[in-house]
C-alpha positions as CSV (number, residue, x, y, z in Angstrom):
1,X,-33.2,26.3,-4.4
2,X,-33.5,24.0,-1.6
3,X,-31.6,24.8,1.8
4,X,-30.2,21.1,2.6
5,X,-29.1,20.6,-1.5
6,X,-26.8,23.8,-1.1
7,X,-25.9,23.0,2.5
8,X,-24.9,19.2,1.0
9,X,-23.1,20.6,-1.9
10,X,-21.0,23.0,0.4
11,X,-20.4,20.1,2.7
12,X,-19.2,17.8,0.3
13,X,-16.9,20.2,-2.0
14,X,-15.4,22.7,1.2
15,X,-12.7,21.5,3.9
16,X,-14.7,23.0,6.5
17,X,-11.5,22.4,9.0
18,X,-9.8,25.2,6.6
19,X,-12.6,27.4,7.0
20,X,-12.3,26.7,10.9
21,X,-15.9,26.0,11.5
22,X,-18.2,22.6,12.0
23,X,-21.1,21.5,10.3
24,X,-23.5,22.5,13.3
25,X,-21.8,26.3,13.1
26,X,-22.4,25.6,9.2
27,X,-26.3,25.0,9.5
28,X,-26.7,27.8,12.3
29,X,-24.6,30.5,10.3
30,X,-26.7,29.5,7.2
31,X,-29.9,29.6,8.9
32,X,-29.5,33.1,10.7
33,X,-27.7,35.1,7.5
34,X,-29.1,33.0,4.7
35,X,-31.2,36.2,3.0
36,X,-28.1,38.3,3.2
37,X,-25.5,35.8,2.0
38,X,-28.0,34.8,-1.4
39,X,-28.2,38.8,-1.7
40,X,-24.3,38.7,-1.5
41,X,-24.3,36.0,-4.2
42,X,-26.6,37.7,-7.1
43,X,-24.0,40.7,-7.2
44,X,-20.6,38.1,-6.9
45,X,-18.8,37.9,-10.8
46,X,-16.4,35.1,-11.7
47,X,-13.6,36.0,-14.6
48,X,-12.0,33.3,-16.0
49,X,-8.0,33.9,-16.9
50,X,-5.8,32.0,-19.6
51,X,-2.7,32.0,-20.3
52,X,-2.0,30.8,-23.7
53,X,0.6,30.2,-26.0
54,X,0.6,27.6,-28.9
55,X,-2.4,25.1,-27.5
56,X,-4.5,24.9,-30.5
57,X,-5.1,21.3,-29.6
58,X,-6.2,22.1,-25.9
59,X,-7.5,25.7,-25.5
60,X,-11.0,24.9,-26.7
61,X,-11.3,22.3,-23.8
62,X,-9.9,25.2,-21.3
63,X,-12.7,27.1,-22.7
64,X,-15.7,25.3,-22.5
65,X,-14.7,24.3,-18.9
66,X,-14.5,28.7,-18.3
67,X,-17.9,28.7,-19.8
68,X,-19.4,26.6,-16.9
69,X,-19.0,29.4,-13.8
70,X,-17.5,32.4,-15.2
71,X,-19.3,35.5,-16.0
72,X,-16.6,36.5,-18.6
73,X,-13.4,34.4,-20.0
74,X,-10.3,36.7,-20.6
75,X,-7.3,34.6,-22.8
76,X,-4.5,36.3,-22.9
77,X,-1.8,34.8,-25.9
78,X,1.9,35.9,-24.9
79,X,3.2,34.6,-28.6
80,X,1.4,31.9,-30.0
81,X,3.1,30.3,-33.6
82,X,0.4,27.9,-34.7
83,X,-3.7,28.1,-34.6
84,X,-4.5,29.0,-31.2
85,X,-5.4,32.8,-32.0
86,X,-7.6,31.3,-35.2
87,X,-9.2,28.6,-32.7
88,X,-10.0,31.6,-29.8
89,X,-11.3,33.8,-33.1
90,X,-13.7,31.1,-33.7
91,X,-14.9,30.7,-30.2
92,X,-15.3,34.5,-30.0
93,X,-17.8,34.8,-32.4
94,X,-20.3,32.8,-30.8
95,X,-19.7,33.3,-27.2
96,X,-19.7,37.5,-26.8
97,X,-18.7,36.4,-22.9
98,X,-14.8,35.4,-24.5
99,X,-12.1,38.2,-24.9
100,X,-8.6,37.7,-26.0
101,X,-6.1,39.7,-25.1
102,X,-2.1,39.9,-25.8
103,X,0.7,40.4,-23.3
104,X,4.9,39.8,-24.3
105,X,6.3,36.9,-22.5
106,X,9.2,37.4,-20.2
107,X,9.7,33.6,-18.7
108,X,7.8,34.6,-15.6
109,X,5.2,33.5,-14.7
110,X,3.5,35.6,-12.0
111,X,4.6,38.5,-13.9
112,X,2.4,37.3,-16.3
113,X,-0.5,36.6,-13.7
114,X,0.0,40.1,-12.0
115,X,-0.5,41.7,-15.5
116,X,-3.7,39.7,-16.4
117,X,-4.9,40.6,-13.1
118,X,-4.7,44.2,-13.6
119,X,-6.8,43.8,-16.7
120,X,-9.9,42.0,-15.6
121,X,-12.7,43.3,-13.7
122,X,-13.1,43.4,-9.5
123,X,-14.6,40.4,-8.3
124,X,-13.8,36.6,-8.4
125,X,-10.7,35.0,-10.8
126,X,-10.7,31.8,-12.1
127,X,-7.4,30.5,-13.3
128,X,-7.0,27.6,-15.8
129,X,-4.7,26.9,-17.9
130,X,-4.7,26.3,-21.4
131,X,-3.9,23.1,-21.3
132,X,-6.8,21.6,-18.4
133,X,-10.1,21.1,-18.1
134,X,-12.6,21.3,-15.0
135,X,-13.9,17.4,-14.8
136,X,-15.9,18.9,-11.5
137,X,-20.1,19.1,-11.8
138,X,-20.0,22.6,-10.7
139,X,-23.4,24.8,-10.4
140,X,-22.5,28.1,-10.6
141,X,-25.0,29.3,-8.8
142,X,-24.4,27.0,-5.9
143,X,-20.8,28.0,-6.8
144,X,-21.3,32.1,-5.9
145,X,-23.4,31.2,-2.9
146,X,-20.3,29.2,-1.6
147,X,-18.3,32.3,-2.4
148,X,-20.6,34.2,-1.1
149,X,-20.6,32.4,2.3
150,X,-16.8,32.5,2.7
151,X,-17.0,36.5,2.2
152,X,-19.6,36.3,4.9
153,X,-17.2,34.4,7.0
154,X,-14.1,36.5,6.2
155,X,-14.8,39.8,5.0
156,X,-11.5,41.3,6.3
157,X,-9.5,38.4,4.3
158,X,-8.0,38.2,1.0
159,X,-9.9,34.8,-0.3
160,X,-7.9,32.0,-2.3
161,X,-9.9,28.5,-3.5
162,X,-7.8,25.5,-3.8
163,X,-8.9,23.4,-6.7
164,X,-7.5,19.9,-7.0
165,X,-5.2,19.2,-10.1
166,X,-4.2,16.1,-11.3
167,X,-3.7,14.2,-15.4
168,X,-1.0,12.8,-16.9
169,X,1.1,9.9,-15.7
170,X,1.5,11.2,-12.3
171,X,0.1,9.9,-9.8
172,X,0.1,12.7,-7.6
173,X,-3.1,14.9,-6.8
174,X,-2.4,18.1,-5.1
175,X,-4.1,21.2,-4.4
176,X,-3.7,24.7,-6.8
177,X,-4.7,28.1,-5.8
178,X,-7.2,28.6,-8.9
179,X,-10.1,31.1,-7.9
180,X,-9.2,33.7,-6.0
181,X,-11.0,37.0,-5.4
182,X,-9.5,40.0,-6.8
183,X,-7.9,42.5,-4.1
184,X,-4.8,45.7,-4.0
185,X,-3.3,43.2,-1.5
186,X,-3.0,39.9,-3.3
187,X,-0.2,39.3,-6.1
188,X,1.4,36.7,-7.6
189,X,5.0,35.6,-6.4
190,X,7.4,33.2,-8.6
191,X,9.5,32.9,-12.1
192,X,7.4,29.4,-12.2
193,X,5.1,27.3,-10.1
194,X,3.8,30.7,-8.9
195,X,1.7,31.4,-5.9
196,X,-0.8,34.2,-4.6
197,X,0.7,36.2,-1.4
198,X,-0.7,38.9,0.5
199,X,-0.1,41.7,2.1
200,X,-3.5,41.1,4.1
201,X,-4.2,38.0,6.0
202,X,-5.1,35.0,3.1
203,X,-7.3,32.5,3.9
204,X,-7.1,29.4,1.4
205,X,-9.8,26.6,1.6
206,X,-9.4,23.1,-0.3
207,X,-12.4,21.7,-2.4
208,X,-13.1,18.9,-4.3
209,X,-13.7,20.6,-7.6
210,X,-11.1,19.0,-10.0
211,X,-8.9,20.5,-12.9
212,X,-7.2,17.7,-15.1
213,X,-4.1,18.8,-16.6
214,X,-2.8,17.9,-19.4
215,X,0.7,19.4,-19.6
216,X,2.1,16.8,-17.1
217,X,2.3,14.2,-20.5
218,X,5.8,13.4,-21.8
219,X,4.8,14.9,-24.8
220,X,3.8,18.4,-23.5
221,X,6.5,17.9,-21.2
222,X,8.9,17.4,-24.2
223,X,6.8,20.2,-26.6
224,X,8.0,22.9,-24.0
225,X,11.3,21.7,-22.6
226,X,9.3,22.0,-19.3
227,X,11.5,20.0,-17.0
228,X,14.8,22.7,-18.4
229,X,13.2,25.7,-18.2
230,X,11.2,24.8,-15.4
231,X,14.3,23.9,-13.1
232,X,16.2,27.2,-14.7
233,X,13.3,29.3,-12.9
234,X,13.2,27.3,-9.9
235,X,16.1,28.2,-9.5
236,X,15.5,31.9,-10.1
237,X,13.0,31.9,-7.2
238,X,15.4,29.7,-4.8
239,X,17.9,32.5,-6.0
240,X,15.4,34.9,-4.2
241,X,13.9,32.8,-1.4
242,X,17.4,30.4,-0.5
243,X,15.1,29.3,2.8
244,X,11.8,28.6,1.1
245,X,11.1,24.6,0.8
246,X,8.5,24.7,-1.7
247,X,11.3,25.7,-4.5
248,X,13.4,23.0,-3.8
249,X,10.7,20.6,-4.0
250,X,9.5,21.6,-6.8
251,X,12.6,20.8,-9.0
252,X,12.6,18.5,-11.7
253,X,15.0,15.6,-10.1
254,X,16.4,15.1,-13.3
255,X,17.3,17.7,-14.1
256,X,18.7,18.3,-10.2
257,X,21.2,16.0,-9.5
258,X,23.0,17.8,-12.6
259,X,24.5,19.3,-9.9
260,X,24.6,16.6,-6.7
261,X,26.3,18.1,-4.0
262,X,24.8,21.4,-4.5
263,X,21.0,19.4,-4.8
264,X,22.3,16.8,-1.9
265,X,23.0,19.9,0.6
266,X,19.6,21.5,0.1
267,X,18.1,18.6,0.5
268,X,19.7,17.6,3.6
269,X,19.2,21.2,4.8
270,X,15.4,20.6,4.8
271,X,15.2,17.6,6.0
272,X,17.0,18.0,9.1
273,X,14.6,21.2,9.5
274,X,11.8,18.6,9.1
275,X,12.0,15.9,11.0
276,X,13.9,17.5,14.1
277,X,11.8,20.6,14.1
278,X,8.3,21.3,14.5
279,X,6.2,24.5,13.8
280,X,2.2,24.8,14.6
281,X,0.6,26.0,11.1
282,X,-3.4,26.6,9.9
283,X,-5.0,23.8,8.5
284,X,-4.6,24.5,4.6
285,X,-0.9,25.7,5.2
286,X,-0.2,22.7,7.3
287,X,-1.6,20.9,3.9
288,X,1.1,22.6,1.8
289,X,3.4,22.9,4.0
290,X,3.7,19.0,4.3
291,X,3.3,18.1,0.8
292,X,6.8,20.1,0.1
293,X,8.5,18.2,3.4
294,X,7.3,14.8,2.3
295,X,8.8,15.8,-1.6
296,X,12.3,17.2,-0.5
297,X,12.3,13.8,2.1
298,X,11.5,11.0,-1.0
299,X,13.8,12.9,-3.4
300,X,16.3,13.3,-0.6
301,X,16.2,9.3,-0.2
302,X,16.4,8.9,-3.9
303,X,19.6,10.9,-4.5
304,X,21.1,9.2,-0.8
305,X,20.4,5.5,-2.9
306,X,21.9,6.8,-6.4
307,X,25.2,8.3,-4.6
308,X,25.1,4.5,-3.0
309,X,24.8,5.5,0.5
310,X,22.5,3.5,1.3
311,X,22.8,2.9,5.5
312,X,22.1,6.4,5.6
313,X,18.9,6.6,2.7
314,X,17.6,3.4,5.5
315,X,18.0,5.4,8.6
316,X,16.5,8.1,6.7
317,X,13.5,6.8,5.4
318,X,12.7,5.1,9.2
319,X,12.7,9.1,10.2
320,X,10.5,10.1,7.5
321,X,7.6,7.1,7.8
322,X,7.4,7.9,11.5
323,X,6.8,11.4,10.8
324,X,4.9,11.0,7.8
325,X,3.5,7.3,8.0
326,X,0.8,7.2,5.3
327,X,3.1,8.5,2.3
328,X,2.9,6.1,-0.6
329,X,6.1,7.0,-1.8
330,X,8.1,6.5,1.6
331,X,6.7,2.9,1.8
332,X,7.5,2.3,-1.7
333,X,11.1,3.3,-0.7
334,X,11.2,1.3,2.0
335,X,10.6,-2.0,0.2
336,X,12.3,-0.8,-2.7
337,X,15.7,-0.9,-0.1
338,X,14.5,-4.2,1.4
339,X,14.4,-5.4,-2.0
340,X,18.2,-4.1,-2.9
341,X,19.3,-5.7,0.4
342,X,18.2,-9.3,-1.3
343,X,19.6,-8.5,-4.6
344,X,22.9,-7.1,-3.7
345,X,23.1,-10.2,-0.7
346,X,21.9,-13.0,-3.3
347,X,25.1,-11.3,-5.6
348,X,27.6,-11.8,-3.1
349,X,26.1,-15.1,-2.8
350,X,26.7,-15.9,-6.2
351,X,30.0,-14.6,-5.9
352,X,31.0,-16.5,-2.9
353,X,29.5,-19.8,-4.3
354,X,31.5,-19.4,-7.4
355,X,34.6,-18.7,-4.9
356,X,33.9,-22.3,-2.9
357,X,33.3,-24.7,-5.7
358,X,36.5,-23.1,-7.2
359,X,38.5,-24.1,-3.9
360,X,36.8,-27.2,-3.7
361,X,37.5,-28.6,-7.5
362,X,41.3,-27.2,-6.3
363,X,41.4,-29.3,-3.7
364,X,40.1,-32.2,-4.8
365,X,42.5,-32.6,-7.9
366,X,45.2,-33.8,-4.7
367,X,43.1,-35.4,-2.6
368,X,41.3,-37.9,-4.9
369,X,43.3,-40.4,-5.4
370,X,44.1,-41.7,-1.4
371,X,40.9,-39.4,0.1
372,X,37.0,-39.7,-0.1
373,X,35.5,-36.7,-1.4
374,X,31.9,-35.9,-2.9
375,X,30.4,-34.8,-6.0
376,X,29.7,-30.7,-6.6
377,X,26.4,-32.0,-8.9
378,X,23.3,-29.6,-7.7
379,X,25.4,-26.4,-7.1
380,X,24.7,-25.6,-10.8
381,X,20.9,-25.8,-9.9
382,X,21.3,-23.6,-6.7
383,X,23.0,-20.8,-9.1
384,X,20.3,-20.5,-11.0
385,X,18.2,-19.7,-8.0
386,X,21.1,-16.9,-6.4
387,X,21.0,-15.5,-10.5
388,X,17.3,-15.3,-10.3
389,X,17.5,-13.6,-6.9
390,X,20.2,-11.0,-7.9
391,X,18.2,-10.1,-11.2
392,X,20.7,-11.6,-13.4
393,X,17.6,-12.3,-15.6
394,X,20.1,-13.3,-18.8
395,X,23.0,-16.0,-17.1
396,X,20.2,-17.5,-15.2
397,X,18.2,-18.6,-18.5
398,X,21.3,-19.5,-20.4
399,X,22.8,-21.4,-17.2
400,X,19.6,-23.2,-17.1
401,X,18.4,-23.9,-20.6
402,X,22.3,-25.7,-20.4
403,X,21.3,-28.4,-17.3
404,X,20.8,-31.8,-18.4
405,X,17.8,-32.5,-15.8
406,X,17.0,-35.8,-17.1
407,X,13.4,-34.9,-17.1
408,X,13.4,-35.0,-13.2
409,X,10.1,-33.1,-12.3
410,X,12.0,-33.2,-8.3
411,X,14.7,-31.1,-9.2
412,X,15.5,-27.9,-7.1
413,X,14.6,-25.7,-10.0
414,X,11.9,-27.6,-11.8
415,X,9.4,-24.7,-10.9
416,X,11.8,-22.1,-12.9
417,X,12.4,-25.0,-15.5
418,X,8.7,-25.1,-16.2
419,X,8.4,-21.1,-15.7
420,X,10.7,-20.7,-18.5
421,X,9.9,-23.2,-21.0
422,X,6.3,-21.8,-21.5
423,X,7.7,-18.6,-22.5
């Protein structure tokens, strides 16, 4: 192995700000205790942990991406109906490193984790779920010297790896807790979207290995009812943890605003905790931390604009982009409103136009015969554009395929005119 492949490969895959060192502290701590951390490495063992239930389409995929770094791969099937155990069976007899295991399902998650946990060997976990697969190049033996490293750094620390998770039609990436190493003070906390804690201090560092997931499709989504039972144990945990941000965040908006008012005061609980508070957080807890503030802030906005109240979704989302300027979502939000301020004013345009030329034909029914008085020819064309403007897509066509334009190429709407007649 060469020193500056491994050193490149660490550099390029660890947030060294969440390990609270530098590059030049890297090469110096490398250089001193490189014989004892490579020793450290040989003895390190990765276990792989699945839980499974009714992914005979999927688990093979989860396999093969265990069989890259783990030593052994534990599945453990909490009910399956269909051919997942036959497709595990298969894999079993010609990898002796794969043993499956059965637990009973209780719709809780970490309960589930915590009893996996007890029944794999000391050392390092890897968690992935049935339904992903690791899309990272990932040497396992630079892998273990990385571990190996970090135990050097932090030997008094319980250890969690955050992997990056993304798939599906969502287009958020965000960091997961997925290789951890085993300890009497780490368990897992949370009906759903559960989390290691400790009773130690934890130290969690962000990579660049990558798990794509594919249970974020609609149609795994819709298979297991996901967004239901998902909010149903989110709100288990918020039962549990009222103050704790990440639960609300997590929580299907769908399925949410089911109950506005109670989903509109926990939102605005939070965000008035966020943007008029500050607290001083590590690096990789900062991370998370904001990631929850910057969700419960965009949904927060999203509910404000489907209750209407949309002065204070504006004032809101001002708040929020000065605090949290390079969120995609917040900007999107902030056009989005810009936009609705042109459609609602180009519909009380329409509306007041309609109003005028009303008043006017009114008027000049008496005043025609002994006054002057001009023509209301154009206004037709001028609706059109207002119709177009307020995204009323259906009145503007028919209003327009109706003009009589006398094949003027000058008129005020012979760009729509042309628009529409090559569709």
């Amino acid at each position: 192995m060469r020193d500056k492949d491994f050193i490149t490969f660490f550099i390029e895959n660890f947030n060294l700000k969440d390990l609270d060192i530098t590059e030049r502290n890297l090469l110096e701590i490398w250089n001193e205790n490189k014989q004892e951390i490579i020793l450290k490495s040989i003895r390190i063992k990765i276990n792989s942990v699945t839980l499974v239930k009714n992914q005979e389409a999927h688990i093979s995929q989860s396999i093969e991406s265990s069989k890259i770094i783990a030593d052994k791969i534990f599945i453990f099937d909490t009910g399956s109906t269909d051919g997942t155990v036959k497709v595990i069976e298969k894999e079993q007899k010609v990898d002796k490193r794969i043993f499956l295991n059965y637990i009973s399902w209780t719709e809780n998650f970490a309960e589930a984790r915590n009893k996996a946990d007890d029944l794999v060997p000391e050392g390092w976990v890897f968690l992935i779920d049935s339904d992903e697969k690791l899309v990272s190049e990932l040497p396992a033996d630079f892998l273990k010297i990385s571990l190996a490293f970090i135990e050097f750094l932090y030997p008094k620390y319980d250890l969690a790896i955050g992997f990056k998770q993304t798939g599906g039609e969502s287009l958020v990436t965000n960091w997961v807790d997925r290789l951890y190493k085993k300890s009497n003070t780490l368990n897992f906390f949370g009906h759903v979207h559960e989390e290691l804690r400790s009773t130690n201090q934890l130290k969690k560092i962000r990579t660049q290995f990558t798990l794509e997931n594919y249970g974020r499709t609609d149609e795994q989504k819709e298979k297991f009812d996901k967004a239901r039972r998902y909010y149903n144990l989110l709100l288990r945990n918020i039962k549990e943890e009222p103050d704790n941000i990440k639960w609300v965040a997590l929580l299907p908006f769908e399925e949410a605003i089911k109950k506005k008012q109670w989903y509109l005061e926990r939102l605005e609980f939070f965000a008035k905790k966020i943007l008029y508070k500050s607290e001083s957080l590590p690096c990789a807890e900062m991370y998370e931390t904001s990631f929850f503030q910057e969700t419960v802030l965009v949904d927060y906005i999203r509910l404000l604009l489907l209750l209407g109240q949309l002065e204070v979704a504006e004032e809101l989302i001002y708040l929020s982009r000065k605090r949290f300027p390079t969120n995609t979502s917040l900007l999107f939000l902030y056009y989005y409103i810009k936009n609705n301020a042109i459609v609602m004013n180009a519909t009380k345009l329409v509306s007041d136009l309609k109003n005028d030329i009303r008043e006017l034909k009114n008027d000049n029914k008496f005043q025609q015969k002994w006054k002057h008085y001009a023509s209301i020819f154009g206004f037709e064309e001028l609706l059109v554009k207002l119709l177009l403007k307020s995204e009323k897509y259906n009145v503007a066509i028919s209003l327009l395929d109706s003009l009589d334009l006398n094949n003027n190429e000058k008129t005020l709407i012979s760009e729509e005119k042309r628009y529409f007649s090559d569709k």
